[in-house]
N, C-alpha and C positions, 0 to 999 in steps of 0.2 A: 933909406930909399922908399919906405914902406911911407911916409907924410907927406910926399910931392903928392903921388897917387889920390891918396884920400882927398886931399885940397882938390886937386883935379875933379873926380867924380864928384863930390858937389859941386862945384860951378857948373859938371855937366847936368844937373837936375836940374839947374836955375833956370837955361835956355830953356825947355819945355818939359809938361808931364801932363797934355793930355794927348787922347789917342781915338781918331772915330769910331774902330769900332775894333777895341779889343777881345781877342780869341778867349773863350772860356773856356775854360779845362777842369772837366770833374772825375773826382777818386773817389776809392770809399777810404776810409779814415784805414791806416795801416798799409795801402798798398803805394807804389814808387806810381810818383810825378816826376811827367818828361814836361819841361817848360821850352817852348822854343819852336825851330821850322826844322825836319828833318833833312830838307833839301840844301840848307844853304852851307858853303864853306868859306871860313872866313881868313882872309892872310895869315900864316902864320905869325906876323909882327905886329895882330890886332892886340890893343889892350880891350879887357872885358870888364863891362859894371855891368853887376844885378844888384837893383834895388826891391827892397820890401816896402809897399805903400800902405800905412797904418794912420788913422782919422787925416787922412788927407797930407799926412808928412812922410818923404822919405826914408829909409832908411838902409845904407850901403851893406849889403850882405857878403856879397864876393868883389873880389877888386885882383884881378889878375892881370899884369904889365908885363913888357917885353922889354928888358931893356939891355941892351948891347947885346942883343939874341940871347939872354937868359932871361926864362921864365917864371914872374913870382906869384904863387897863386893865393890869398887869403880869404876866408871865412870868418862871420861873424854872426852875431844873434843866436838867440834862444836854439835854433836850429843848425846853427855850425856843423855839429857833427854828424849832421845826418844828408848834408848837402856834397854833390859833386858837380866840377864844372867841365863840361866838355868841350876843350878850347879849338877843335876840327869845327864843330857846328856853332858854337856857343849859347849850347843847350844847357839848362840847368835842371840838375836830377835831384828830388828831395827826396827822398829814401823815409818807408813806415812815417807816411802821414798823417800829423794831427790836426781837428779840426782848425788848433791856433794858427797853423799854415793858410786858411785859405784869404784871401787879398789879394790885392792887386800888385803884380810884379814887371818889372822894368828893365830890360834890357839896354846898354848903351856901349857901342864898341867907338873906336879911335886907333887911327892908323895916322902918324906921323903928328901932324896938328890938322887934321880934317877930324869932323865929326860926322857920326852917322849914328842917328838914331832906332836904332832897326825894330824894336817890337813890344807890347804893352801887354801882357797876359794877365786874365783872370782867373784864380784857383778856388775852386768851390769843394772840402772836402766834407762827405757827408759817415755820419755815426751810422752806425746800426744798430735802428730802434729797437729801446726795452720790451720786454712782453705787458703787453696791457693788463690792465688788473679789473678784474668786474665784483661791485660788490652792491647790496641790496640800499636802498634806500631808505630811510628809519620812517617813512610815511608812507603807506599803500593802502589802497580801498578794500574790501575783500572781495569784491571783483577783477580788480585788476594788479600788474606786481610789476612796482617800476626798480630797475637795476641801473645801476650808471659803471660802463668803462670809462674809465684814467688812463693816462701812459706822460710820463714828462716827454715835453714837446722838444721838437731839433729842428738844426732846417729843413723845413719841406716836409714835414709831417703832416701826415691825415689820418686820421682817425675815423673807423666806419664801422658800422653795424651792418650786417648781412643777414639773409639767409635762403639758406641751399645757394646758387649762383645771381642772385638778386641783390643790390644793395639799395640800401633804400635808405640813409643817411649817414652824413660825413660833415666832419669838421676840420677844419687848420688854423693856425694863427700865426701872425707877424711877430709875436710877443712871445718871444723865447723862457722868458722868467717863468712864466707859467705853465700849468700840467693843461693838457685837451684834456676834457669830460664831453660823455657824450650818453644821455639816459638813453634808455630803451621800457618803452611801457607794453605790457605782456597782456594778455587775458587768463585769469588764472584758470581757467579750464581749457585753455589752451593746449593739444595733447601733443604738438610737434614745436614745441618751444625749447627743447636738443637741442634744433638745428640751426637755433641762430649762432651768430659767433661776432666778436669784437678781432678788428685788424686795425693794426698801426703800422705804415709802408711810408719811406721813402724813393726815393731812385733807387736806393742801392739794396735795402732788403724791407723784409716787411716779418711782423709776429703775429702770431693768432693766438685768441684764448675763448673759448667755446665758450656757452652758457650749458653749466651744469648745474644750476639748482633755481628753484621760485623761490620768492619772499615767502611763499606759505609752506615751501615743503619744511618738514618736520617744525619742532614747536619754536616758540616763539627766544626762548634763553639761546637756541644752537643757531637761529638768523643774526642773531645779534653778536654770539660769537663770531662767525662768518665775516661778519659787516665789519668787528674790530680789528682782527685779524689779517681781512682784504687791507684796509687803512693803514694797517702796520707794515705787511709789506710795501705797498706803495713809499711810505715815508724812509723805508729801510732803502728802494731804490735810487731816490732823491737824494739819502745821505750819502752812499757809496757812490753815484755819479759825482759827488761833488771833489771827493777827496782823489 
């Protein structure tokens, strides 16, 4: 019973998959995605398709049919087990989301041999960025003492340097692969230079990491400690996101 259904749901992707102006929906990575209209109720003898839209190709995730008033509901994809379908609305609940969740998703119900296409949603789910890392520069004047914060970049990351309630420069990039850096150039007599601070923020949270030391405080072997050290962790970050 379960191969009429799937043949069905692709030819219903064939008729259309665009949508003018699909509803975006954003989480933070780990909490429940409600996909769908809370208002709407559908026949109890709708069949339901949710598709996952990945470089531009379908892919049928739930495929729940009615048939001879028995209910069959199926799941599929990486996230099977973490998906519910609520066949009253024909909402679809992804439960502890991961960034790989977010795409574009597609709803498609079917009462008898009528079609209705009812809705196109966009999932954006975002991480919660690392703590940025500041570490000295290997070149500085003795006037002055340039530092650079780091943080591996996600979506919608910025990266800023502050201080006290002022910010006074920031980065982001399109380019996921790569970490944000952002220098900061000091004056070494500079007596309230505590008070700057590196932030890396999202929508969903954001980390702080003060400036606690100049290029020039203590000698010169313990900056360069510092300097390997900072790099180390960073790279140690890099490696445990990955796995």
């Amino acid at each position: 019973m379960e191969t009429l259904p799937l043949l069905m749901s692709v030819f219903l992707v064939c008729l259309g998959s665009s949508h003018p102006n699909p509803e975006t929906v954003l989480v933070k990575e780990g909490d429940t995605a409600i996909l769908g209209q809370p208002d709407t109720v559908l026949p109890s003898i709708s069949n339901i398709y949710w598709f996952y839209h990945s470089n531009g190709r379908p892919t049928l995730i739930v495929n729940s049919v009615c048939f001879r008033g028995n209910i069959s509901t199926f799941y599929y994809g990486e996230a099977k087990d973490r998906l519910q379908l609520d066949r009253h609305s024909g909402n679809l609940i992804i439960k502890s989301t991961k960034e790989s969740n977010s795409g574009t998703y597609r709803m498609e119900t079917e009462i008898s041999t009528e079609l209705d296409i009812e809705l196109v949603i966009k999932l954006r789910v975002y991480v919660a960025v690392p703590m940025p890392v500041i570490y000295p520069k290997k070149k500085s004047s003795k006037t002055n003492c340039t530092v650079v914060c780091s943080v591996k970049n996600g979506r919608e990351v910025m990266l800023s340097w502050s201080k006290g309630n002022v910010k006074f420069s920031n980065i982001s990039s399109l380019n996921l692969s790569t970490n944000l850096s952002l220098p900061l150039y000091v004056g070494a007599e500079e007596k309230d230079w505590a008070s700057y601070r590196c932030m890396a923020s999202n929508l969903f949270s954001q980390s702080t990491t003060m400036l606690t030391y100049l290029c020039s405080s203590g000698s010169s072997n313990i900056g360069c400690f510092l300097s390997l050290f900072c790099c180390a962790l960073l790279f140690f970050y890099m490696t445990l996101d990955a796995f």
